[in-house]
N, C-alpha and C positions, 0 to 999 in steps of 0.2 A: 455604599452600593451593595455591600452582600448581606444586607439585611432586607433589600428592594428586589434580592431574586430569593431567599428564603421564603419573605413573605408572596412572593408570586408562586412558587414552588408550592408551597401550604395553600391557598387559595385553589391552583388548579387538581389537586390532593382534595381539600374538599367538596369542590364541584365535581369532581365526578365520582365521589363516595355519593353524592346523593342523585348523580345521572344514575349510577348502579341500583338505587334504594327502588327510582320512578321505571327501571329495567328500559330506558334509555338510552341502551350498550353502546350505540355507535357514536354517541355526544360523549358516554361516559369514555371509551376508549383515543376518543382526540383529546379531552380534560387531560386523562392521563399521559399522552403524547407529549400535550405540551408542556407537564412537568417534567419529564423526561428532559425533554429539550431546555427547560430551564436550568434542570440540575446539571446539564451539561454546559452554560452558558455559565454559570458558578463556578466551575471548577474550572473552566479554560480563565474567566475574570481571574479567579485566585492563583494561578499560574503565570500567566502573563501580566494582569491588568488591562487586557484590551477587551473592549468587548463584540463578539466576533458574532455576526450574523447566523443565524438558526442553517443554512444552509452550506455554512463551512465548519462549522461545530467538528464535523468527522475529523477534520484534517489536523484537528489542534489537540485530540484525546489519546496522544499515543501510549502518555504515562498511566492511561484508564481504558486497559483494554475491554474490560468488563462494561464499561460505559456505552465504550463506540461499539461495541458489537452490539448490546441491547437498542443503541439508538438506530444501528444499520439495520436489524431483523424490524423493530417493530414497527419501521418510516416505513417499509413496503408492506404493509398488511393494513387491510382492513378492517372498522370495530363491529366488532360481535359482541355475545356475550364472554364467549369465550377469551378471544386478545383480551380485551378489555378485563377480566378477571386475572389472565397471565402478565400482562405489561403491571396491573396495581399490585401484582408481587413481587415480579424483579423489583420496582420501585421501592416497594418495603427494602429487600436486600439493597440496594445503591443508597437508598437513603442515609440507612446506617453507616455505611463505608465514609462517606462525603458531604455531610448536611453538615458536621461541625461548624459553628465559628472557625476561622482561621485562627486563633488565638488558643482556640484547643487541639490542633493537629497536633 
């Protein structure tokens, strides 16, 4: 199963490296949302094992504050160019933190 949100994770990563390339900001900025929300549905999967609807995500990130705050700030905004080049950085940073396999935490 955590190979089925990695690769979702990387899939919405590179759709909207290339919404960004076509300057498609506001496609490229939900692409990137909904990694976010992947890599949040990752880390609650490997904490719990359940897998927990994109709209309760917040409730289950206590031990990734870094997580739930970037998914709280960026669910209320809008894509521009701009969110959309700020969310594909926090993303760089979260990525690193949490994209492991759970066999190399």
């Amino acid at each position: 199963m955590e190979e089925a949100f990695i690769e979702r994770f990387n899939f919405y990563i590179e759709r909207g490296e290339r919404l960004l390339e076509e300057k498609r900001y506001g496609e490229a900025f939900d692409a990137f949302l909904d990694a976010l929300k992947t890599l949040g549905a990752l880390v609650v999967y490997r904490e719990t094992g359940m897998l927990v609807p994109e709209e309760k995500l917040e409730g289950f990130l206590g031990k990734y504050p870094e997580l739930e705050e970037a998914l709280r700030r960026f669910s209320s905004l809008i894509g521009s160019e701009e969110t959309a080049r700020s969310l594909r950085k926090e993303l760089e940073e979260l990525k690193g933190m949490m994209i492991l396999p759970s066999s190399e935490r």
